[in-house]
C-alpha positions in Angstrom: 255.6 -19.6 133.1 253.9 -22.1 135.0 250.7 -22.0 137.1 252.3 -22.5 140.3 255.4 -20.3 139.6 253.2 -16.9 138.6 252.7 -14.4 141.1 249.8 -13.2 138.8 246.4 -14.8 140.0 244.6 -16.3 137.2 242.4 -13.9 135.1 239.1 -15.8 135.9 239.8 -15.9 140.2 239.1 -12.1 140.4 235.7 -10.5 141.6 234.3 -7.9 139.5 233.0 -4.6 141.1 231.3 -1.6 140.1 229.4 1.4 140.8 228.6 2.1 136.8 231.0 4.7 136.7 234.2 2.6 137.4 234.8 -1.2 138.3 237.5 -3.1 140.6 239.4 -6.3 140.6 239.7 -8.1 143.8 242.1 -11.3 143.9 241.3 -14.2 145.7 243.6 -13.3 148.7 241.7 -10.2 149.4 244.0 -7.3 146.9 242.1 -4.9 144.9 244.8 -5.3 142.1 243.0 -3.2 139.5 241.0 0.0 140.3 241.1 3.0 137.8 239.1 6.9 139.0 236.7 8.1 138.8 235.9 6.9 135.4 236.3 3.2 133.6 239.1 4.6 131.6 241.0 6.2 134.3 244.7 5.9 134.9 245.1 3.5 137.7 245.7 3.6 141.3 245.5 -0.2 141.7 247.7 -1.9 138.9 248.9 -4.9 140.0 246.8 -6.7 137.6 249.5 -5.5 135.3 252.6 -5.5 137.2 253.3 -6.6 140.6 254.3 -3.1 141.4 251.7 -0.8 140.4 249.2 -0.7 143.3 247.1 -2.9 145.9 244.9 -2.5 148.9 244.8 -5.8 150.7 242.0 -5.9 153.5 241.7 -9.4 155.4 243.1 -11.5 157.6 247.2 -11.3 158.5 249.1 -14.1 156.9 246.3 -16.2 155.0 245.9 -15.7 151.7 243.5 -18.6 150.7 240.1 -17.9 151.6 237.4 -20.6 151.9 234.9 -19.4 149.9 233.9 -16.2 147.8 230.4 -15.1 146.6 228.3 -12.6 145.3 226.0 -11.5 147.8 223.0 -13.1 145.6 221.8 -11.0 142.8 224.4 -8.0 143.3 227.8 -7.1 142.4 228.2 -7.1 146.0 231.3 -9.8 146.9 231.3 -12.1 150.4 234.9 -13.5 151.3 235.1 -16.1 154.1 238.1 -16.7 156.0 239.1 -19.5 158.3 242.0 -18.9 159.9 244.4 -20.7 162.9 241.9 -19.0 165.3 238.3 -17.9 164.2 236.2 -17.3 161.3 236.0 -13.7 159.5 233.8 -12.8 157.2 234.4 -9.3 154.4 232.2 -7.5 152.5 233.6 -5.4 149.3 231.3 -3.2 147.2 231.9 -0.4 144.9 229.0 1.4 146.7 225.6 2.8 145.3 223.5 5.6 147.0 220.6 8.1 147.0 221.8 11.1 144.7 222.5 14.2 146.2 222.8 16.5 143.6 224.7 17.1 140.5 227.8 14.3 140.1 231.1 16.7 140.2 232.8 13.8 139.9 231.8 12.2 136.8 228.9 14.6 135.5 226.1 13.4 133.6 224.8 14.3 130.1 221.9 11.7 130.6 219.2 12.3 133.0 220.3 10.8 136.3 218.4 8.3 138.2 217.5 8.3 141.8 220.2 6.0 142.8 224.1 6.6 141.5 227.9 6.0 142.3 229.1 7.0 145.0 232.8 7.0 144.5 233.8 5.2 147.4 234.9 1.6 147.9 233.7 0.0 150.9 235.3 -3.2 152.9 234.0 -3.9 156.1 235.2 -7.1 158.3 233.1 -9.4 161.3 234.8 -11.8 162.7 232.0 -14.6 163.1 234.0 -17.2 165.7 236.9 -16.7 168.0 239.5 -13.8 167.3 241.7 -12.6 164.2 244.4 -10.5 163.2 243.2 -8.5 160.4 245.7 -6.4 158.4 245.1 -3.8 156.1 247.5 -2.5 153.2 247.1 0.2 150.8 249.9 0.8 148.5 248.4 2.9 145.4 250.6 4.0 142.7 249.5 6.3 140.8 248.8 7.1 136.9 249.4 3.2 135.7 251.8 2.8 138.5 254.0 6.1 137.4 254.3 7.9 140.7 253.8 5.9 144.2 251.5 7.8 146.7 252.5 10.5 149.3 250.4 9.9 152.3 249.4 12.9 154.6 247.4 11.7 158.3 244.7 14.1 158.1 243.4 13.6 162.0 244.9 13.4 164.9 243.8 10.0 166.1 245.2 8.6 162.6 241.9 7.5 161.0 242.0 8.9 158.0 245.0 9.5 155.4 244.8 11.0 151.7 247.1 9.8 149.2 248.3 12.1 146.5 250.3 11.2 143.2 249.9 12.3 139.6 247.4 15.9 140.1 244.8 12.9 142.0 244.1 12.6 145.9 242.2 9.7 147.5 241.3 9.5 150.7 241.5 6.2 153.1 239.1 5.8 156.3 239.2 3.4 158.8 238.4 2.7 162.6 241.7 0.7 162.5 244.6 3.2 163.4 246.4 4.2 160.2 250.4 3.7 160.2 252.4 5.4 157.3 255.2 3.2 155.7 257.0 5.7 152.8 254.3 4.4 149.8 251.8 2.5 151.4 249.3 2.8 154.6 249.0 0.3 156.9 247.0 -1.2 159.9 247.0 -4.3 161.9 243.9 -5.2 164.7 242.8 -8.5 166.3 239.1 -9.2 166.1 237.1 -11.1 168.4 233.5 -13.1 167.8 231.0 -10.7 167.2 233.6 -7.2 166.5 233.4 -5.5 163.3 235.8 -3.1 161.7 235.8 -0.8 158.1 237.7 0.4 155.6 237.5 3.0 152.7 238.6 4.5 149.7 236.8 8.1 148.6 237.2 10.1 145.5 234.0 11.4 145.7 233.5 15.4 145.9 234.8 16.8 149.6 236.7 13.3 149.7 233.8 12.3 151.4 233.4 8.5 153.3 231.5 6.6 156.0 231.5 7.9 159.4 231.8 4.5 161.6 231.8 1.0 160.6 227.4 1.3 161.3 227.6 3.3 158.4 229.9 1.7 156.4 227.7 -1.0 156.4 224.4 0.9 155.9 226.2 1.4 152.5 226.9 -1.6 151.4 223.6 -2.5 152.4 221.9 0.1 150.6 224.2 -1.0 147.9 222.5 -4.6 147.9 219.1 -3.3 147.6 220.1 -1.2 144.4 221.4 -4.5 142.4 218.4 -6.1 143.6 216.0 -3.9 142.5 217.5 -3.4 139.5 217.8 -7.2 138.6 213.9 -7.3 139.1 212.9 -4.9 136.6 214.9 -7.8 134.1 212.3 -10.3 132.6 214.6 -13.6 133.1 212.5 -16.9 132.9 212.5 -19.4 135.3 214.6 -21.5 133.4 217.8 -23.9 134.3 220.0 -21.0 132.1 217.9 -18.0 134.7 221.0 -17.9 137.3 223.8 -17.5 134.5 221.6 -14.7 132.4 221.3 -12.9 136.2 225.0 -13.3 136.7 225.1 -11.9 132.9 222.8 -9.1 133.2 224.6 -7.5 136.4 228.1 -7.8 134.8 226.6 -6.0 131.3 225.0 -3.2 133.9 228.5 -3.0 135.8 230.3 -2.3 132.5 227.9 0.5 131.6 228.9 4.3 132.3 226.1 6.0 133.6 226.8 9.4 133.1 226.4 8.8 129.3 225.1 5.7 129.0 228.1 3.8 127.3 229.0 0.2 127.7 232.5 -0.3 128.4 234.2 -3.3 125.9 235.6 -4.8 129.1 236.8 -3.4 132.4 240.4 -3.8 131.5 243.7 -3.2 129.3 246.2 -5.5 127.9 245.7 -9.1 129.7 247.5 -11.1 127.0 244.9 -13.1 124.4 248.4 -14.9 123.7 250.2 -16.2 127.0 253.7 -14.0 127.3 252.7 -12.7 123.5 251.9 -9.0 122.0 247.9 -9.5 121.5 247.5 -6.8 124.4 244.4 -4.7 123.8 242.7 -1.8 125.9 239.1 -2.6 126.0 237.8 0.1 128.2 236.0 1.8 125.4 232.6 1.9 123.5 232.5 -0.4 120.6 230.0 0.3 118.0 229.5 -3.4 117.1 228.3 -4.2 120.5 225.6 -2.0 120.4 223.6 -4.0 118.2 223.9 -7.1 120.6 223.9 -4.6 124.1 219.9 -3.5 122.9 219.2 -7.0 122.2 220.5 -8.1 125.5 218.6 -5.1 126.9 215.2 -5.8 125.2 215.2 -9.3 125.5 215.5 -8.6 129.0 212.9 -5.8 129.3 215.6 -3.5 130.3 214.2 -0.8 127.9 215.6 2.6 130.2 219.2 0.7 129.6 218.2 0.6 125.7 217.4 4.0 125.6 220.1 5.5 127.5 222.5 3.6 124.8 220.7 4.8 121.9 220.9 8.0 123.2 224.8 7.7 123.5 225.0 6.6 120.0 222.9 9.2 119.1 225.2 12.1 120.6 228.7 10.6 119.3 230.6 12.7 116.6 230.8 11.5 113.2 233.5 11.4 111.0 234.7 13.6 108.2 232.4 11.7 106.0 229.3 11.2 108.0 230.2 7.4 108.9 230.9 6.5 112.9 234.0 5.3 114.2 234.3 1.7 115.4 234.4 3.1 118.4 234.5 6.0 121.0 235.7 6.9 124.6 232.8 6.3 127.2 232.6 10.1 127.1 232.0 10.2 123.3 235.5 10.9 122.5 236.8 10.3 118.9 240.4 10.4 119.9 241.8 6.7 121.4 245.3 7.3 120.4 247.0 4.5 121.5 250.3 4.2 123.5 252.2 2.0 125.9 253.6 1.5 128.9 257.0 0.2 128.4 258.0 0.1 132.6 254.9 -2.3 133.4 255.8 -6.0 133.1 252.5 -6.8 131.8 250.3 -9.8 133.3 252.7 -12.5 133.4 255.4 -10.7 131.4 252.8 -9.9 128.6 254.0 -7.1 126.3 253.1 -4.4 125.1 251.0 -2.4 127.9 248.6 -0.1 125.8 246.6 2.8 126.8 244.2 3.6 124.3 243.6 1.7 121.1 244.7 2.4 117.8 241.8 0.7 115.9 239.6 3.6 116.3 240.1 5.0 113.1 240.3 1.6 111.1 237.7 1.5 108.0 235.3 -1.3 109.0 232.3 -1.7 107.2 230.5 -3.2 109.7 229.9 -0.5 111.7 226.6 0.7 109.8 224.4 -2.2 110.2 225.5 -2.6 114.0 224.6 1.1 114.2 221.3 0.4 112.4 220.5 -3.0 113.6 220.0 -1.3 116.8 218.1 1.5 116.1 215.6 -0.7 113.9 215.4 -3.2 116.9 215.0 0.5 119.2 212.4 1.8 117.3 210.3 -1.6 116.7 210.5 -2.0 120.3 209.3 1.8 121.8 207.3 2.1 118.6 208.7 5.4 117.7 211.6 6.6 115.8 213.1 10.2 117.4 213.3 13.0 114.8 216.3 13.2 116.1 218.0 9.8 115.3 216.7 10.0 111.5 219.4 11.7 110.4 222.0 9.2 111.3 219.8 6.6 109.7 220.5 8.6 106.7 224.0 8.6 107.3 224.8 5.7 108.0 222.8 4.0 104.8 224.6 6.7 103.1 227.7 5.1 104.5 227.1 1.6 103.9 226.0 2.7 100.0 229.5 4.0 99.9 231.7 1.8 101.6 230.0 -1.5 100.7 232.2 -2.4 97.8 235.7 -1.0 99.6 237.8 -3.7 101.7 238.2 -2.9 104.9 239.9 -4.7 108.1 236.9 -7.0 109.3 234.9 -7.4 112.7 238.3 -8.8 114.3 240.1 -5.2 113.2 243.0 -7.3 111.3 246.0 -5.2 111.6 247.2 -6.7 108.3 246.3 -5.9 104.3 242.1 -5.0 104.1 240.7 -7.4 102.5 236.7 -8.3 101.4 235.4 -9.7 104.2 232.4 -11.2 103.9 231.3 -10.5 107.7 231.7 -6.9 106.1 229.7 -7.3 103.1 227.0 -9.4 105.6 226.5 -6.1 107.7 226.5 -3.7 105.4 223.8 -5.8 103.8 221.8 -5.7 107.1 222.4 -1.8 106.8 220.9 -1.3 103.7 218.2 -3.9 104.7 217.5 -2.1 108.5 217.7 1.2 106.8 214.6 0.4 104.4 212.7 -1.1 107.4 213.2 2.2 109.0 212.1 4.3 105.9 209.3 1.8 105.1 208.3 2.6 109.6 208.4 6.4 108.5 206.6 6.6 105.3 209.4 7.3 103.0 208.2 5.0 99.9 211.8 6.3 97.7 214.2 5.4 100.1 212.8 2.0 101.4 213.2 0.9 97.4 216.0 2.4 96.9 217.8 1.0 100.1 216.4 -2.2 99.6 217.3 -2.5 95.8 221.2 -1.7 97.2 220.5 -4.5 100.1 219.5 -7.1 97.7 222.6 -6.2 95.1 224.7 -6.7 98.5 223.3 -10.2 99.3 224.1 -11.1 95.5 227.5 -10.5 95.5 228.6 -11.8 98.5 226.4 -15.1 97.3 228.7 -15.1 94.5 231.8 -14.5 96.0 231.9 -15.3 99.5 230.8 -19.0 99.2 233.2 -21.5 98.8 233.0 -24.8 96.2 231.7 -26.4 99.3 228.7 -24.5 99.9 230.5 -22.8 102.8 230.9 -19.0 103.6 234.6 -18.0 103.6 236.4 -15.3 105.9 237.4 -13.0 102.8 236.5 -13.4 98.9 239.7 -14.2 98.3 240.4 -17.0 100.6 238.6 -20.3 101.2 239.3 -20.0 105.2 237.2 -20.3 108.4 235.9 -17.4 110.0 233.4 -17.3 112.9 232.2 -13.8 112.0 229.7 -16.0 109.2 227.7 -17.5 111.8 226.0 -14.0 112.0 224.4 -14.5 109.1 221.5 -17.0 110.2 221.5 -13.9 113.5 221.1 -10.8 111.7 218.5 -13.3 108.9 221.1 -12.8 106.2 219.7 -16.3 105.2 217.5 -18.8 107.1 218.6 -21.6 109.4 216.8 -24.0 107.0 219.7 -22.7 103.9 222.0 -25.4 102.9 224.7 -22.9 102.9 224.1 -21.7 106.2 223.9 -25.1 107.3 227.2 -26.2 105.6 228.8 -23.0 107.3 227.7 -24.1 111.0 228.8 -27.5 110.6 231.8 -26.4 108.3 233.0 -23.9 111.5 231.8 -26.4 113.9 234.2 -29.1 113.2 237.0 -27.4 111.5 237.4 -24.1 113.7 237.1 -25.6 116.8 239.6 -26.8 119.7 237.8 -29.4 122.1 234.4 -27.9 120.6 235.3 -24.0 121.4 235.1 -22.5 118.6 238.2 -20.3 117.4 237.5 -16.6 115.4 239.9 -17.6 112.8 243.3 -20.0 112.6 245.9 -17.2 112.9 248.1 -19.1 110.2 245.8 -18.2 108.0 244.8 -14.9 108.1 246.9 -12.0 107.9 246.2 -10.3 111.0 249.5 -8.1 111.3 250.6 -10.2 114.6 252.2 -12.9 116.0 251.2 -15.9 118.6 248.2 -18.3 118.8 245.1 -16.9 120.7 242.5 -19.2 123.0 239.3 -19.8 121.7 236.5 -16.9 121.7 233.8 -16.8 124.2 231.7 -14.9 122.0 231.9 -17.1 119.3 231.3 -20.2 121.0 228.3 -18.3 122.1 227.0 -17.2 118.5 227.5 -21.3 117.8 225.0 -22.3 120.4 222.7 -19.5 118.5 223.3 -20.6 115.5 223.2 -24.3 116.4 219.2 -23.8 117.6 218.5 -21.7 114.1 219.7 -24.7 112.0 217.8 -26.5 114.4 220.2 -28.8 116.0 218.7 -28.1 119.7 220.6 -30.7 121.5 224.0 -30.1 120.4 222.8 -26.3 121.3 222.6 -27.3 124.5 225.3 -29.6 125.1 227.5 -26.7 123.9 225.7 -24.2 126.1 226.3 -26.5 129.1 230.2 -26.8 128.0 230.8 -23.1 128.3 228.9 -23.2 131.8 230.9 -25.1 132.7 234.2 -23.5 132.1 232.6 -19.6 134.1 234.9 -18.3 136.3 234.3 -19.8 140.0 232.1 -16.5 140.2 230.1 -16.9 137.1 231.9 -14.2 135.0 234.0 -14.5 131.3 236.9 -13.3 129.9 237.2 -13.0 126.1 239.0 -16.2 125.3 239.2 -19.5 126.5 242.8 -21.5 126.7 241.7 -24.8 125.9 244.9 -26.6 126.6 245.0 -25.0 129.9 241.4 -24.5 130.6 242.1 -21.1 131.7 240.7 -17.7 130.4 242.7 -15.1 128.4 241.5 -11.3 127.6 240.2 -8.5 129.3 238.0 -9.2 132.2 235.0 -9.4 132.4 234.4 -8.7 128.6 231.1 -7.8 128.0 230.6 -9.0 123.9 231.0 -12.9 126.4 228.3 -11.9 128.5 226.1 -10.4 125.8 226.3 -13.5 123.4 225.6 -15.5 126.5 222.5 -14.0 127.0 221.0 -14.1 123.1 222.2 -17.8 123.3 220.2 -18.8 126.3 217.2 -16.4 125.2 217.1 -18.5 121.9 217.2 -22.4 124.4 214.6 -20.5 126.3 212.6 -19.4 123.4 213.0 -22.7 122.4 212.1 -24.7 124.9 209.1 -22.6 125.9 207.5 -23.3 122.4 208.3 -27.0 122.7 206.2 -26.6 126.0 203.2 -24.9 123.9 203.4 -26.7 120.9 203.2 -29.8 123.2 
């Protein structure tokens, strides 16, 4: 399918939202086409990210779909859309809004302490129209649990102001000063604005099905929304630095991917867009990955974000173990274990992608890398607020426990291969930096026979996979029994596996940098050789191309760092944001949207250029 034949916008041209409890896609032309409530892992009532049927809410002007320019309102998730049409200027505002908390959350209740500000479970679009007069339409058209059940609308005032929508056991409820016109499935309005006339629009699920009163207060919200991201962005240390705007831009969409009931970080904000064009590589990413949250507290830290930390830890800290004591891979945003997965057989998928899934059927894979994630993180926690909680030494213990265990087992790998387990050295490499965090922690508590102990199993760790999983060349391979390419190795100069100055390591950077690379974006692995259980050719990955630039400045090759760093600038989405893969052919993006691992790795690679080029500054 062409570009200019898809009715599917490309992935990259929507505006992220979010109110930390849930997020929303807008399209370019002014359609929410993805919007799932309360929670991140809803079932839509906005799917048409998905399928061209499942849901939109269009607010802007009446037969122009090309707006001149769309921006974050600077240092928010707050989105600007400018309009010139055949006879003025109009100018929207959209915002998943944030407010002064009112009491216990109903909606979406909290098991961490709440803050002063939260969600407010309404999305808020007002309109001005800045220079001569325009017809503005509105169109709502939710369908309801993935685009199951279309809406049943119900005028509930008598000058037609307000309408709830009901479908699937779930009632929203649309405001507006426009006057509200029901058309079976969808509500509609049409006005003309003239210079100076404002008008709003909203969508509630909060408790009472509560919204804005007028379009005064409408935009009091969204105001009050811009002064929440913008005091939050100021508690972030971010250098002034050429990379500051693009770790900002970062930073917001890692905060609008967290949950902040519990404290989880969301994967991404989506399900299923395709990492192959048309193919099956269709994931739901709206869960909590354990992986991440080694990279999500160094993010956090790096940028002084330390209530962010903690709340994570804390979320860690809560989720149920397994049978054996070991975590999952990953858990619902809520803590749940079970993600069983399903699919959606009556969506088309984005642009005829298939299958649609609904949870994900990797949460109980065995992958050994789970337990140094799990104790990177608390090892970088507890070096950072100089105290390690009573309360999180026991799954310290576990998790070494764990890693002893497991260490010599193959397993599925970081990219949760769907094909044979194999010994995968990124495996082996984490589970070293388990053993190796775990006796850092039990040398910070005083525990003299565990540090040895865990430190003797660390070191047999880093032997064997020095014996096994380097190639003839000097390189590190994917799996002990292949001599292929994987990207997952360049986290071993990262987690200090070995240092940058190591002729392996620097064999394996140039090695991935020149063979498993397409236009110098660096691919996880070259699907036709590794058994992955699945079909199709993906884009290159974001987050890879992101741990080269790291990796890059650690062997100490600082300028191609750069130029790299400047590459994958270059190819943001027009509103700063990353998908997880990167179509090189096509220079398009490919994923879920916006995937947070892309952001994360984004902000440790500029953090090291900064680090860097601050101590070029000293030392000079």
């Amino acid at each position: 399918m062409s570009l200019t034949s898809s009715p599917f916008p490309p992935i990259a041209d929507y505006a992220f939202l979010s109110n930390c409890h849930t997020g929303a896609l807008v399209a370019p032309d002014g359609s929410v086409d993805w919007l799932c409530v309360p929670a991140f892992d809803s079932p839509s009532v906005f799917g048409n990210l998905l399928d061209r049927g499942a849901g939109s809410f269009r607010f802007g002007p009446y037969g122009i779909n090309v707006p001149t320019a769309r921006n974050y309102v600077p240092g928010t998730n707050v989105m600007t859309t400018t309009w010139h049409t055949p006879g003025g200027w109009l100018l929207v505002h959209d915002a998943l809004t944030m407010g002064p908390r009112r009491g216990p959350d109903t909606v979406t209740p909290h098991t961490r302490p709440p803050t002063d500000d939260d969600g407010e479970h309404l999305l808020v679009r007002t309109v001005e129209c800045l220079e001569g007069s325009v017809e503005i339409e509105l169109v709502c058209e939710p369908a309801f649990d993935y685009g199951r059940e279309p809406a049943e609308w119900t005028l509930i005032d008598g000058d037609g102001h307000a309408a709830d929508a009901t479908g699937a056991g779930s009632t929203i409820r649309l405001s507006t000063d426009l006057s509200i016109g029901i058309e079976q499935g969808s509500a509609r309005a049409r006005h003309v604005l003239t210079q100076g006339e404002r008008a709003f629009c909203s969508l509630s699920w909060a408790e009472g099905l509560a919204a804005p009163a007028d379009t005064d207060d409408a935009s009091a919200r969204i105001d009050t929304t811009v002064r929440f991201w913008r005091s939050w962005l100021a508690r972030a240390r971010i250098p002034d630095h050429s990379l500051r705007h693009p770790v900002e831009r970062a930073a917001l969409t890692i905060k609008g991917l967290t949950y902040m009931p519990t404290g989880a970080t969301v994967a991404a904000l989506t399900t299923s867009l395709p990492e192959t064009p048309g193919g099956e590589r269709n994931w739901d990413y709206r869960y909590t990955w354990m992986r991440d949250s080694t990279f999500t507290l160094q993010a956090l830290h790096f940028l002084l974000l330390d209530w962010e930390a903690d709340e994570f830890m804390q979320f860690v800290a809560d989720v149920e173990p397994t049978e054996d004591g070991s975590l999952q891979i990953m858990y619902g945003i809520d803590g749940r274990r079970d993600l069983t997965e399903s699919t959606r057989d009556e969506l088309s998928g984005y642009e005829g992608a298939h299958p649609v899934r609904i949870g994900n059927g990797a949460f109980d894979q065995r992958q050994n890398d789970v337990y140094g994630a799990v104790l990177d993180s608390l090892l970088l926690h507890t070096r950072r607020s100089r105290h390690l909680p009573r309360r999180l030494w026991p799954l310290v213990q576990s998790q070494a426990a764990g890693a002893v265990a497991a260490w010599r087992d193959p397993d599925q790998g970081i990219w949760e291969a769907r094909g044979k387990p194999q010994h995968y050295v990124s495996s082996k490499l984490m589970c070293w930096v388990a053993l190796d965090r775990a006796a850092k922690l039990a040398g910070i508590r005083g525990d003299d026979k565990l540090q040895a102990s865990w430190h003797e199993t660390a070191e047999e760790i880093r032997a064997d996979i020095l014996a096994n999983g380097v190639s003839d060349r000097g390189v590190l391979r994917q799996h002990y029994d292949t001599d292929a390419l994987d990207a997952s190795t360049l986290l071993a100069p990262l987690f200090g596996f070995l240092p940058g100055s190591d002729e392996r390591i620097r064999n394996t950077v140039d090695a991935i940098s020149s063979e498993l690379t397409e236009n110098g974006f660096v691919l996880r692995y070259v699907t036709d050789e590794t058994d992955d259980g699945l079909s199709g050719k993906e884009g290159t990955f974001l987050i890879c191309s992101f741990w080269l630039v790291s990796a890059l400045t650690m062997v100490g090759e600082m300028r191609r760092a750069t130029d790299l760093m400047e590459r994958l600038l270059r190819v943001a989405s027009p509103l700063g944001l990353y998908a997880e893969e990167f179509e090189v052919d096509r220079a398009r993006h490919l994923g879920n949207f916006p995937q947070a691992f892309s952001h994360l790795a984004l902000i440790e690679a500029a953090g090291r250029i900064i680090l860097a080029d601050r101590l070029e500054e000293w030392s000079g």
